[in-house]
BADOTI-261401 format. One record per residue (C-alpha): x, y, z; residue in three letters. Coordinates in steps of 0.05 Angstrom, whole numbers, plus 32768, in hexadecimal, padded with zeros to 4 digits. Last residue first. Example, Ala and Ser with C-alpha at 12.3 -4.5 7.8 and 13.67 -1.06 7.14 Angstrom:
! BADOTI-261401
81117FEB808FSER/80F67FA6809CALA/
This chain:
! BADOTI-261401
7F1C849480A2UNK/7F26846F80E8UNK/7F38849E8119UNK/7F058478814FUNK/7EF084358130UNK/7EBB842D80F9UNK/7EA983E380E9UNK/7E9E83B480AAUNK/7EDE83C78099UNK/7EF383F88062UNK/7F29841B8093UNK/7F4E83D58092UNK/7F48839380C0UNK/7F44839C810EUNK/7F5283DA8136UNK/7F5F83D38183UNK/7F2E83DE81C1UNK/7EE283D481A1UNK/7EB483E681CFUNK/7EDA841381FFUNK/7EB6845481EBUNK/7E81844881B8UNK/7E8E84348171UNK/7E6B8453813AUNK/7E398429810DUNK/7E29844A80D0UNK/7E448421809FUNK/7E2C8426805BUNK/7DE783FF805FUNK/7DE583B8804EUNK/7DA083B6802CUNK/7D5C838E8047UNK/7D188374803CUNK/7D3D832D804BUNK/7D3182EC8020UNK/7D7283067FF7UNK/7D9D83118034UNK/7D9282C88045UNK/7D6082A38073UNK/7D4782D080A3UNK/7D3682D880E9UNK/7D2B83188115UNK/7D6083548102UNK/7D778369813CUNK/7D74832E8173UNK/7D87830A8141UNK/7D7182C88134UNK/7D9082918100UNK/7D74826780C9UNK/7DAB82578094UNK/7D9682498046UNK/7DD9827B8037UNK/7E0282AB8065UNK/7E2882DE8054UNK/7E0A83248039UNK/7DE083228075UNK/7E28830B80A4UNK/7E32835780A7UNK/7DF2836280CAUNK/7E00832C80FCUNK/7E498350810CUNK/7E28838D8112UNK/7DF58379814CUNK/7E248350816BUNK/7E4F838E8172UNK/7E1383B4818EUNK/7E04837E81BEUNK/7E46837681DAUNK/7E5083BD81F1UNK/7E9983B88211UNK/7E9483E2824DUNK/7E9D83A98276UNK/7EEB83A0825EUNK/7F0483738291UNK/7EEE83338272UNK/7F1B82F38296UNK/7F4882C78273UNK/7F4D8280826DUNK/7F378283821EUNK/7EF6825F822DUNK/7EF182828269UNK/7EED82C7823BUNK/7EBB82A1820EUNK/7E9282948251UNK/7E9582E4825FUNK/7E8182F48214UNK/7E3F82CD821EUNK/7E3482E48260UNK/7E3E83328248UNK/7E08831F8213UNK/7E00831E81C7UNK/7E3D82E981B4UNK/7E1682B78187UNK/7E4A82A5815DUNK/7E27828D8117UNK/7E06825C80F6UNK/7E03822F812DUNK/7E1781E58128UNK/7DFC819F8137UNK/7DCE819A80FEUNK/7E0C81A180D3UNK/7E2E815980ECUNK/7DF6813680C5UNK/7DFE8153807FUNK/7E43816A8095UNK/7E62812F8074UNK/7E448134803AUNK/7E6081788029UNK/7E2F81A98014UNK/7E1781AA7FC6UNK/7E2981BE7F85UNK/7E7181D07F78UNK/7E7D81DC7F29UNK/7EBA81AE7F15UNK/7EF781CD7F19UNK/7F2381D17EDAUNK/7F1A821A7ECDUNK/7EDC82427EE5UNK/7EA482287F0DUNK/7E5782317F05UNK/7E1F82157F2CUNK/7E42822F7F67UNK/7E3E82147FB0UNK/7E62822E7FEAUNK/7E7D82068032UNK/7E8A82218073UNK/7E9A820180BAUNK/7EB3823580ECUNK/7ED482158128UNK/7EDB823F8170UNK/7EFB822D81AFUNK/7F3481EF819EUNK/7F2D81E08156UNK/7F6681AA813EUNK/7F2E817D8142UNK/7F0B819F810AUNK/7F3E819880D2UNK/7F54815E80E7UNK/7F0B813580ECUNK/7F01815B80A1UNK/7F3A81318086UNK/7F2180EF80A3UNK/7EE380FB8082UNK/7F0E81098045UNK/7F3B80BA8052UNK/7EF8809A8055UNK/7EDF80B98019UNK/7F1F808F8002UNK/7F1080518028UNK/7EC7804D800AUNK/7EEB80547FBEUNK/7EB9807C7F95UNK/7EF0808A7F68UNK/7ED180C87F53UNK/7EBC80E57F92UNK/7EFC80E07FAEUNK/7F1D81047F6FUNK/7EDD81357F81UNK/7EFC81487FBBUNK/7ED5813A8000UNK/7EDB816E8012UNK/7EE781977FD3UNK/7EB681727F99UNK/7E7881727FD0UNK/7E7F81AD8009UNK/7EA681BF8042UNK/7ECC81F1801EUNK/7EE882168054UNK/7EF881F8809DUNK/7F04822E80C6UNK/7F26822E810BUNK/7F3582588150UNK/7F5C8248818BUNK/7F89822A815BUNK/7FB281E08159UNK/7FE481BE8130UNK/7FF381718134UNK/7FE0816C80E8UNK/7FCF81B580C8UNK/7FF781A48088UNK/7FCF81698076UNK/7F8E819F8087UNK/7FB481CC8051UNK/7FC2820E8077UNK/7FB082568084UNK/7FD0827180C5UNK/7FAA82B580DBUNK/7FE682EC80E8UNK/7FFD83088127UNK/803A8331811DUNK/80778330814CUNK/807082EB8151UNK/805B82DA8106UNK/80AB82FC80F0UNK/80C982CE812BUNK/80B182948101UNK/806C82658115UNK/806D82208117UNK/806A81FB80D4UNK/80B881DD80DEUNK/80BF81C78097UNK/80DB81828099UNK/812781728097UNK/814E81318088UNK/817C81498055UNK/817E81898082UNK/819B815780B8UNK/81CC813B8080UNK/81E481818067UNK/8201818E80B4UNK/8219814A80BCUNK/8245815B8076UNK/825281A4808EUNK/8276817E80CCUNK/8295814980A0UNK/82B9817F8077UNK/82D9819E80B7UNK/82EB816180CEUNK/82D081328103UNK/82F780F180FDUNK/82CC80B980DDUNK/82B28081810CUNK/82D3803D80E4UNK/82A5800680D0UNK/82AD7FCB80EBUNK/82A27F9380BDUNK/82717F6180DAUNK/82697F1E8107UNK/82767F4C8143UNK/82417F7A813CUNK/82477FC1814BUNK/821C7FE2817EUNK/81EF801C816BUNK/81FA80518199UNK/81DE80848162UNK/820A80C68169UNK/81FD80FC8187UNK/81E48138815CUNK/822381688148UNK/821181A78159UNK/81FC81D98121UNK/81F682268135UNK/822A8239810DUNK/820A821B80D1UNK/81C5823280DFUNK/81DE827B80E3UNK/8200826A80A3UNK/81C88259807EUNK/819F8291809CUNK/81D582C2807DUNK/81BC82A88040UNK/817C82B48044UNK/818E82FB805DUNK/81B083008021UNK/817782E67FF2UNK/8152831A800EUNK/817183538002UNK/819483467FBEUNK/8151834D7F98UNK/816C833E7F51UNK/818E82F97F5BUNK/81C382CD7F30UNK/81FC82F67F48UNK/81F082EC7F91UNK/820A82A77F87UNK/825882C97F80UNK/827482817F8CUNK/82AF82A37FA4UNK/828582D27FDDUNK/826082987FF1UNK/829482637FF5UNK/82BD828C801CUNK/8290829B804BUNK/82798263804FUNK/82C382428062UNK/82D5827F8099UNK/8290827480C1UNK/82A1822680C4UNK/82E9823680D7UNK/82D2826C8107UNK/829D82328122UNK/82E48209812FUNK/82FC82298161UNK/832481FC8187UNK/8372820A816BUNK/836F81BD8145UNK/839E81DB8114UNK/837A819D80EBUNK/833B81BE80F4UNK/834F81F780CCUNK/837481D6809EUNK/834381AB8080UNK/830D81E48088UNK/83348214805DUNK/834D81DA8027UNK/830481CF8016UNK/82F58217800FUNK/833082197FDDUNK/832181E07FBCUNK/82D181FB7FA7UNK/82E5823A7F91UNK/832A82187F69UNK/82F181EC7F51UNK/82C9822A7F30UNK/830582477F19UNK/831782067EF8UNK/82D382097ECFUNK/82D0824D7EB8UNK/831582357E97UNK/82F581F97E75UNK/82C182267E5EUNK/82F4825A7E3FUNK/831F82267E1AUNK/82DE81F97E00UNK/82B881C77E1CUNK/82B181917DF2UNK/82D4815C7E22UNK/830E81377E1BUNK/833581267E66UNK/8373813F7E6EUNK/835B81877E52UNK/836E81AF7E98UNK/831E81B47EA1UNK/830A81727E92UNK/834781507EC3UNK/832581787EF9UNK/82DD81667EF0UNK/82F881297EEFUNK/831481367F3BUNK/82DD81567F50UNK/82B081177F3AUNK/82E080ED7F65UNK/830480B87F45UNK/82FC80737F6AUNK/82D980547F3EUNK/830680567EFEUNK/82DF80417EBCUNK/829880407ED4UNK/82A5808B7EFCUNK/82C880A77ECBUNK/828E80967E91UNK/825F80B97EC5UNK/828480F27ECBUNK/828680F57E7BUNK/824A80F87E7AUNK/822A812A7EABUNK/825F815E7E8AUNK/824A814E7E47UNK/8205815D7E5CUNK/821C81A37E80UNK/823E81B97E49UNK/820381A37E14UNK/81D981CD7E49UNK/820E82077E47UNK/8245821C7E6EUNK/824D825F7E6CUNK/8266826F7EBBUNK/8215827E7ED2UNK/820F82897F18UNK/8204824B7F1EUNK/8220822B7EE6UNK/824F81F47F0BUNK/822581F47F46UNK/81EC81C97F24UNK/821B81967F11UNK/824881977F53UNK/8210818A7F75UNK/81F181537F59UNK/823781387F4EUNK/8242812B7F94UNK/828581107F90UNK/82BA81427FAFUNK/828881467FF1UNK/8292817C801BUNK/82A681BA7FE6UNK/8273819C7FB9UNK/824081937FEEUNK/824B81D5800AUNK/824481F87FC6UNK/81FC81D07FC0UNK/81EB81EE8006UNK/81F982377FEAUNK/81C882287FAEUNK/818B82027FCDUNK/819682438003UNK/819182737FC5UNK/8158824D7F9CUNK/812A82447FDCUNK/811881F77FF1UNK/813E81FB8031UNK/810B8235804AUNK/80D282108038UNK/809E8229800AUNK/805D8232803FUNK/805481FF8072UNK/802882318094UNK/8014825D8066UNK/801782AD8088UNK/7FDB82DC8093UNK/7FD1832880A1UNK/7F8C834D8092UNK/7F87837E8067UNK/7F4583798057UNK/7F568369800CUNK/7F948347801EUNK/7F6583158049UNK/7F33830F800BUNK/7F6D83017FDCUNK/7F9082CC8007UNK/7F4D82B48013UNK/7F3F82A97FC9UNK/7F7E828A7FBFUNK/7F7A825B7FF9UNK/7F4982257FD2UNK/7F8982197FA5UNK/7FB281F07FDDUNK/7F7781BE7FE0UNK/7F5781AA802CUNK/7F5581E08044UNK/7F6781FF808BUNK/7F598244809BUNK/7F7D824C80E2UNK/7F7782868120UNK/7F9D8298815CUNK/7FCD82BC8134UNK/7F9882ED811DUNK/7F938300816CUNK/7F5982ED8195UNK/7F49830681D8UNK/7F69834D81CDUNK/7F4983648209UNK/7F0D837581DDUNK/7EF4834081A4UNK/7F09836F815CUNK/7F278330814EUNK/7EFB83068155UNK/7ECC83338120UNK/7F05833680EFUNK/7F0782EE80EDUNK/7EB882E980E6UNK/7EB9831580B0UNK/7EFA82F7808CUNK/7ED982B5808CUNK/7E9D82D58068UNK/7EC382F48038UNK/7EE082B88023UNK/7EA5828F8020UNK/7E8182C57FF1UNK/7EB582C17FC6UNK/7EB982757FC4UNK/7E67827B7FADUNK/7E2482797FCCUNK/7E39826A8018UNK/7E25822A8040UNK/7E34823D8089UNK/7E44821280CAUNK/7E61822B810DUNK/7E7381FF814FUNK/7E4482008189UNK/7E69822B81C1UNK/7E8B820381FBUNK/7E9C820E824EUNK/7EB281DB8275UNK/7EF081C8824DUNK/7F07817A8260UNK/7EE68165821EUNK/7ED681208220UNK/7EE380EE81E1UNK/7EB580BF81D0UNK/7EDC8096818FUNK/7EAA8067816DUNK/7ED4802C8153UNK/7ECD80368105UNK/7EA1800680E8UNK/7E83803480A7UNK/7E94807A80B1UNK/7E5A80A680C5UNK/7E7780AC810DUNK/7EAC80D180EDUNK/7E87811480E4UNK/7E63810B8127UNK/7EA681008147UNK/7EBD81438139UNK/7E7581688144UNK/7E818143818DUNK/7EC98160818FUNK/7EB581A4817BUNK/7E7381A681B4UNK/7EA2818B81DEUNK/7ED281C281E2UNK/7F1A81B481C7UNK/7F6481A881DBUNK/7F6A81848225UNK/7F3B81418206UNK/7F34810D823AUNK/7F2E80C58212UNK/7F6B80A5820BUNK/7F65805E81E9UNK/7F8C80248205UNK/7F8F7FE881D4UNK/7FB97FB081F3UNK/7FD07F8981B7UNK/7FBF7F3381C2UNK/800E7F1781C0UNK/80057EC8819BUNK/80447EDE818BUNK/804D7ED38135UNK/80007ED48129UNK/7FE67F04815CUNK/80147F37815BUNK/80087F36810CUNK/7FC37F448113UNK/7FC87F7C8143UNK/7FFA7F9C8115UNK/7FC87F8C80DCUNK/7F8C7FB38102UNK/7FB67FEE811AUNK/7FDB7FF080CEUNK/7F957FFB80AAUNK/7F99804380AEUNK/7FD5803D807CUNK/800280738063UNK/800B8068801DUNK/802980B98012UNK/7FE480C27FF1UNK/7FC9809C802CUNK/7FDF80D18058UNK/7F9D80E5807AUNK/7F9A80B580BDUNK/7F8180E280F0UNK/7F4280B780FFUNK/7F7580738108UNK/7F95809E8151UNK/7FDA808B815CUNK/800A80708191UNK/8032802F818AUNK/8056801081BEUNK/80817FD381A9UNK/80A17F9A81CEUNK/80AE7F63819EUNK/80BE7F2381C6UNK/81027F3281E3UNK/81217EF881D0UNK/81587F2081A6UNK/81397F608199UNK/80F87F5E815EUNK/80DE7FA6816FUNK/810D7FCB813FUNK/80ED7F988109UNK/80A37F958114UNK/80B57FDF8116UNK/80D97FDE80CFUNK/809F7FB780B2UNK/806F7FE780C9UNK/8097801C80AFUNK/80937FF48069UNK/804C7FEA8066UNK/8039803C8074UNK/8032806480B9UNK/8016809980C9UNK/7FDB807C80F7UNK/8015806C811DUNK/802280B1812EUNK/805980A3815FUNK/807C805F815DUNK/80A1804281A3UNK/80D3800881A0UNK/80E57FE881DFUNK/811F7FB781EEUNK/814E7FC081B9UNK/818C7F9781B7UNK/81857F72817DUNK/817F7FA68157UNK/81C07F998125UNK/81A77F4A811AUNK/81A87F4A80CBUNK/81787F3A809BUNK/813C7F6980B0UNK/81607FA180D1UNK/81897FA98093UNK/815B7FA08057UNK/81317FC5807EUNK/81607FFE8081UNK/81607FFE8032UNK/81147FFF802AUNK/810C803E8065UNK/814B806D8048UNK/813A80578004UNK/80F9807F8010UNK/811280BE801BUNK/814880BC7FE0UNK/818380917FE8UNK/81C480AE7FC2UNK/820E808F7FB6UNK/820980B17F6DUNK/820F806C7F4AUNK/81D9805D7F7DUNK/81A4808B7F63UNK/81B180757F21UNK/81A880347F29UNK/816380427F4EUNK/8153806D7F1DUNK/815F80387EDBUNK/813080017F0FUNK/80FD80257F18UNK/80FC80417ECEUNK/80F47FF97EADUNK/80C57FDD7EE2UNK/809880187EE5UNK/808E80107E90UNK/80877FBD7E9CUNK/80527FD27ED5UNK/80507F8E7F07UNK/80107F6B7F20UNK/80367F297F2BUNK/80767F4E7F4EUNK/80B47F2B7F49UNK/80CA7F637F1FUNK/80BB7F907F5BUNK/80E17F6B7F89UNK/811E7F797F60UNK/81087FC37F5DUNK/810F7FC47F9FUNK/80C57FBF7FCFUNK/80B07FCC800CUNK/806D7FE48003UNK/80838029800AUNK/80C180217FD4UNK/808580057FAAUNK/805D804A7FB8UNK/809980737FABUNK/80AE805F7F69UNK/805D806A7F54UNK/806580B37F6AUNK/80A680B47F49UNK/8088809E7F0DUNK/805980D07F0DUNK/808981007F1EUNK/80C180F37EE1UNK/807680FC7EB2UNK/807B80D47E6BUNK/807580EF7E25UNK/80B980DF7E11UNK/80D881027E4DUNK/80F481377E28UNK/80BA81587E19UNK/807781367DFAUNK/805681737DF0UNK/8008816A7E03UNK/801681777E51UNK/7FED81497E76UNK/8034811B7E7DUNK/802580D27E7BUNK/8036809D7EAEUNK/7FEF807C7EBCUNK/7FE8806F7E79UNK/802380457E67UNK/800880017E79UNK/7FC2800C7E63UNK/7FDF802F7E30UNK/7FF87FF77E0FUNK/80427FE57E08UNK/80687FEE7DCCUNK/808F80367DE3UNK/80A180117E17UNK/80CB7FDF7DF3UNK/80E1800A7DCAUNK/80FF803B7DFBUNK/812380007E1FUNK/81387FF77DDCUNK/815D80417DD7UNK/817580367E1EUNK/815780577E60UNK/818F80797E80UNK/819180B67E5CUNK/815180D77E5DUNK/812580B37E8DUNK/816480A37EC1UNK/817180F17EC4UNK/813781077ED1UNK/813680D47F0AUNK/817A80EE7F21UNK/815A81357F26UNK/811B811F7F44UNK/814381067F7BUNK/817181437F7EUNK/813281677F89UNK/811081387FB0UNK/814981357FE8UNK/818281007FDBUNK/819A80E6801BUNK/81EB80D38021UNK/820F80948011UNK/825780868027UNK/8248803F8029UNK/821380148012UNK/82267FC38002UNK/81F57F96802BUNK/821B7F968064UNK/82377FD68064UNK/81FE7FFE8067UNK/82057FEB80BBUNK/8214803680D9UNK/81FE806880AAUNK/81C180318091UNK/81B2803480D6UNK/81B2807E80DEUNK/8189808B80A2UNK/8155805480BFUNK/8156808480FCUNK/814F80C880CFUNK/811D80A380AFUNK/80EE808C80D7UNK/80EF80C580FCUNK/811480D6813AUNK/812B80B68181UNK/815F807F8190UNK/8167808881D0UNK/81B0809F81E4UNK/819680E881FFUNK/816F80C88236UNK/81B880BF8260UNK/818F80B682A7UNK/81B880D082D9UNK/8181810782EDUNK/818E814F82F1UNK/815D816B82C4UNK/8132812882A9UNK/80F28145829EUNK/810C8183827DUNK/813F81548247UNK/80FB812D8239UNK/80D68164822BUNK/810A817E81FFUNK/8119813481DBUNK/80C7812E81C9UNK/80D0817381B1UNK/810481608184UNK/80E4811E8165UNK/80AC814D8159UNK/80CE81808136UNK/80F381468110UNK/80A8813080F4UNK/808780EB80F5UNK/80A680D68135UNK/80D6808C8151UNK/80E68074818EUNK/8119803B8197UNK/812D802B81C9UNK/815F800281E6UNK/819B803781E8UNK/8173805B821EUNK/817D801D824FUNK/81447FFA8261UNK/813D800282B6UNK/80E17FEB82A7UNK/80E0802482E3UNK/8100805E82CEUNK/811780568285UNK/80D68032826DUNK/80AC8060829FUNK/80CF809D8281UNK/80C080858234UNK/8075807D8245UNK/807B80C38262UNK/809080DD8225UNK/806080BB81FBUNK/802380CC822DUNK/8039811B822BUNK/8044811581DEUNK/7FFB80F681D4UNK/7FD5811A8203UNK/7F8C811981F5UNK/7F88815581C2UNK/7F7881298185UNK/7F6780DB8193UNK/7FA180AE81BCUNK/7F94806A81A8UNK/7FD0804A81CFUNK/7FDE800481B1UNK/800A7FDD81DEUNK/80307F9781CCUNK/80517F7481FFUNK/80927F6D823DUNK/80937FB9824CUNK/80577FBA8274UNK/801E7FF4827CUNK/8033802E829DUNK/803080648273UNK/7FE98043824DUNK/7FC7803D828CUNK/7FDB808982A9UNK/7FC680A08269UNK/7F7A80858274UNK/7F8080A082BDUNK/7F9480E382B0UNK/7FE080F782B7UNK/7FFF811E82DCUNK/801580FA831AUNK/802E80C482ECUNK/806880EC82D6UNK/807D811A831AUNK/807680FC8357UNK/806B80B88339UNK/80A580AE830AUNK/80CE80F0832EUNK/80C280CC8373UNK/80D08085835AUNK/811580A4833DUNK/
């Protein structure tokens, strides 16, 4: 074991991470580890040295991620490092903060009265809160409201003039405002207690949150309240030894809670690593909290008298310096920020590019200039997929999109519509959850007409009702089972003859699928995947989903993905969370066929889109366009930064409030955007006197590149064989292509950036120096400029590029 620990772990690390890897169990350890320096490498290893030479068992820690995919890479690299060893690293308690609260609540709900409950994703969520606002809030209730004054009810309205069926009132405003007291740690009995309570939030808190448990539902943030509720009143953890958080920076009041919590073993004195970096901290609209480094510091200090070791990494493997020192130039203008100087371990840099444009047009077209210009590189040094756009606001992309198509040249959104979230899979997962869970009535309410069986909305209503008048009169009846007694007429309904019979069909669909994976793993024969594979497809072909679609071909192979998935599915190992003696036991259930889908539905409960890149952007390179929140813990040889001006970046919402911690929070978003840069980053921002629609005009540059501009070029100067060569090391390959004639392509890529660039000085070999097309005696000819043998290898954009190639028409 010493050999692999030192041999292997510590040998490879520099000395900063070496520090924070080895430092002592027994304390509390902040790792500031800034973008590119490490951060997985240092956590895994950190959880090595625990293991290896600290001896704590795997069971007694706790390590927790902000994404699965992360959680599951941290597992691979941990599964490679330990090939062959004894040491059982699978029974750490590894994932995010929910799935592991998730787990607890799973294993210990018990005690404070949840069982049987299962996650709610936003769509059922919103469903159930719909539901609360129009038939759970009474007539008086309504009153009441309706007589407080709109500085109370403001806040909630709809924009829309109609009032709707919400009386006015907007289901995700409140949610939004549901959320942020679930994030503070707050139920709604806490809330009332509340001195600076909303009487309006008060009233609908509380009517959702009853009506998400009558359904036996948490949503996401239920899954963090509830398990504190747990953890914090009830020894379960008392065996952890070592809790680790990733992306601390991340984190909002009630995760911090929950890892004061998971750290708090039985005299163990709270023994926490945390590893984050405060400059990447851009989810305060989820109530993520930069503050958290300085108030877990605080609160060490207070109940421990335990100082926090602050170890900040400070070799960058990701980016050039002349990126990273624009980077910290940008943040260096926040007020009392701990000055970051980060060392690039690249030998080799280019200055990074900044442009002001005159208009978003203009922008766009210059971006896809310079992309098509990398691209034409020789040797194939860049591909499109080598390259991100990263905004800041989801509409800025639809001029790129346009400009891209225009030039033909191929792109994908990363973090684009999820694959979970599409109509068919939403569709074939509800028909598991009916045929796996008898009382889901989420499910079984939208998969009662879908496809379409002629039940109405009034149907439908009546349907809700009368479930829910069941379920207060007799408990323990299952919502298939009154679903049941409506069709066969036991139970009065006003469904008719021809609805109640569209209705037992559909429940002899979802019985029969039920019954095939009861007795197929009862026969017990061993394969149990052809059960699985047998129960879909029988639920598929019965349910007849197809019948709701045009374009077949798609929404099958969807489909077919669903299954794939299925089949694929291995049960995760369990939790070894110890029971407690003092408690109720709860009984392990026996793996059925109905359980299995029912683990299956609960990691998709729990999912987050993957944004790497699908088989479909292998074979193809595309250019990845992407919110900057969406670009977080991504990285690209190449990046732009559009709309680096005043109203955009920072937005003008930031602007408005003229809240320092909120400008804050856009500088911060620009430091991601750039930092995720490793070779080239291309700045831009436009101003237009005159904008259409709801957007203010956008005036003038950015202020945050007011400073961090004078540090840029204006454009890649790339005129000389020496020049290309050290762009070539850059990219740890070497130029083989000498016949490559980089001064006439530098020559036409300057030309083309005439039309471009706005108020920037640059020199050209060509052309001399100028300030903008319009200062310059000169017009963009037609292109005339004919490639010569070996200069540009492979075709780039569309036959109307800015260049000729050989058979181009």
């Amino acid at each position: 074991m010493k050999t692999l620990l030192e041999d292997t772990i510590l040998a490879s690390l520099n000395n900063k991470q070496c520090q924070a890897v080895t430092s002592p169990s027994s304390g509390v350890l902040q790792i500031i580890a800034g973008p590119g320096t490490g951060k997985t490498k240092v956590i895994v290893s950190r959880v090595a040295y625990l293991l290896l030479h600290e001896r704590i068992s795997p069971q007694n820690i706790i390590v927790t991620t902000f994404t699965k995919k992360a959680a599951n890479e941290m597992v691979e690299r941990l599964r490679e490092l330990f090939c062959g060893s004894e040491i059982p690293f699978e029974k750490l308690l590894i994932g995010t903060f929910h799935s592991i609260c998730y787990k607890i609540i799973q294993k210990y709900g018990h005690l404070i009265g949840l069982t049987n409950i299962s996650i709610a994703d936003e769509k059922d969520s919103m469903q159930i809160l719909s539901n609360a606002l129009t038939s759970k809030i009474t007539t008086d209730q309504w009153k009441s409201i309706d007589a407080l004054s709109s500085a109370v009810t403001g806040k909630f309205k709809t924009k829309n003039e109609a009032k709707g069926k919400f009386n006015g009132y907007d289901p995700k405003a409140f949610k939004r405002h549901i959320s942020k007291a679930k994030s503070a740690g707050l139920t709604p009995e806490d809330y009332d207690k509340q001195h600076q309570k909303n009487a309006l939030l008060l009233v609908v808190y509380q009517a959702y949150q009853n009506e998400l448990l009558a359904n036996k539902v948490l949503d996401f943030d239920d899954c963090l309240l509830y398990c504190f509720k747990i953890v914090s009143c009830f020894p379960v953890l008392r065996h952890v030894e070592h809790t680790l958080v990733d992306e601390f920076q991340d984190t909002n009041e009630i995760q911090l809670q929950l890892m004061y919590c998971f750290a708090k073993g039985a005299s163990l004195h709270s023994n926490v690593t945390i590893v984050g970096d405060p400059d990447q901290s851009i989810y305060a609209f989820r109530d993520a909290q930069a503050v958290n480094f300085e108030k877990m510091r605080d609160h060490y200090l207070k109940t421990s008298d335990q100082p926090c070791k602050i170890i900040t990494l400070d070799e960058n493997y990701r980016s050039t310096s002349d990126i990273l020192h624009i980077s910290e130039t940008i943040m260096r203008q926040q007020p009392g920020r701990v000055v970051k100087n980060l060392t690039s371990q690249l030998e080799k840099s280019f200055k990074p590019f900044h442009a002001v444009l005159d208009s978003s047009e203009e922008e766009a077209r210059w971006i896809t200039h310079q992309a098509e210009f990398l691209a034409g590189l020789p040797q194939g040094i860049f591909s499109y997929s080598d390259m991100a756009i990263l905004v800041r606001s989801a509409f800025q992309t639809r001029l790129i999109e346009n400009e891209l198509t225009r030039k033909k040249i191929p792109y994908f959104m990363v973090r684009g519509k999820a694959f979970w979230e599409r109509k068919e899979v939403v569709a074939i997962l509800d028909y598991l959850r009916c045929v796996t869970n008898k009382d889901d009535k989420l499910a079984f309410i939208r998969c009662v007409n879908f496809p379409k069986r002629g039940l109405g909305p009034k149907a439908l209503a009546d349907l809700d009702s009368l479930i829910d008048g069941e379920r207060m009169r007799k408990p323990n009846h299952s919502v298939f089972l009154t679903l049941q007694r409506i069709a066969t007429a036991d139970l009065k309904s006003s469904l008719g003859p021809k609805m109640r019979d569209s209705l037992f069909l559909f429940l002899r669909i979802i019985e029969d699928t039920h019954q095939i994976l009861l007795k197929g793993f009862e026969i017990g024969a061993g394969d149990e995947k052809a059960v699985i594979e047998e129960a879909f497809n029988s639920i598929y072909k019965n349910s007849n989903i197809l019948k709701e679609f045009e374009e077949k071909v798609d929404i099958e192979l969807n489909i077919e993905e669903v299954k794939a998935q299925l089949l694929a599915f291995e049960l995760p190992p369990e939790f070894p969370l110890p029971d407690l003696a003092e408690a109720e036991i709860q009984n392990v259930d026996e793996i059925t066929g109905p359980l299995f889908i029912r683990k299956f539905l609960e990691l998709i409960s729990l999912y987050d889109t993957d944004p790497g890149k699908s088989e479909e952007q292998l074979k193809k390179p595309k250019i990845s366009i992407s919110t900057i929140h969406g670009s977080k813990g991504l990285e690209w040889p190449v990046v732009f930064v559009p709309g680096a001006s005043e109203g955009l970046l920072p937005a003008s919402f930031a602007i408005d409030e003229a809240i320092p911690e909120t400008v804050n929070e856009e500088r911060r978003c620009l430091y991601v955007a750039t930092s995720r840069a490793q070779t080239l980053l291309y700045i831009s921002a436009y101003t237009e006197t005159e904008s259409g629609g709801w957007r203010k005009p956008v005036e003038e540059c950015s202020r945050f590149m007011k400073k961090a501009g004078k540090h840029c070029a204006t454009h890649l100067e790339l005129d000389t064989q020496e020049k290309l060569k050290t762009l070539f090391e850059l990219r740890g390959s070497e130029l083989t292509a000498h016949g490559f004639d980089v001064e006439a392509y530098h020559e036409e890529y300057t030309r083309g950036l005439l039309e471009y660039v706005k108020k920037q000085t640059f020199r050209s070999g060509a052309h001399g120096e100028f300030t903008s097309a319009g200062k310059l005696n000169y017009t963009p000819r037609e292109n005339t400029f004919i490639q010569k043998p070996g200069m540009f290898p492979r075709k780039i954009g569309q036959a109307k590029s800015t260049f000729l190639y050989p058979g181009s028409k």
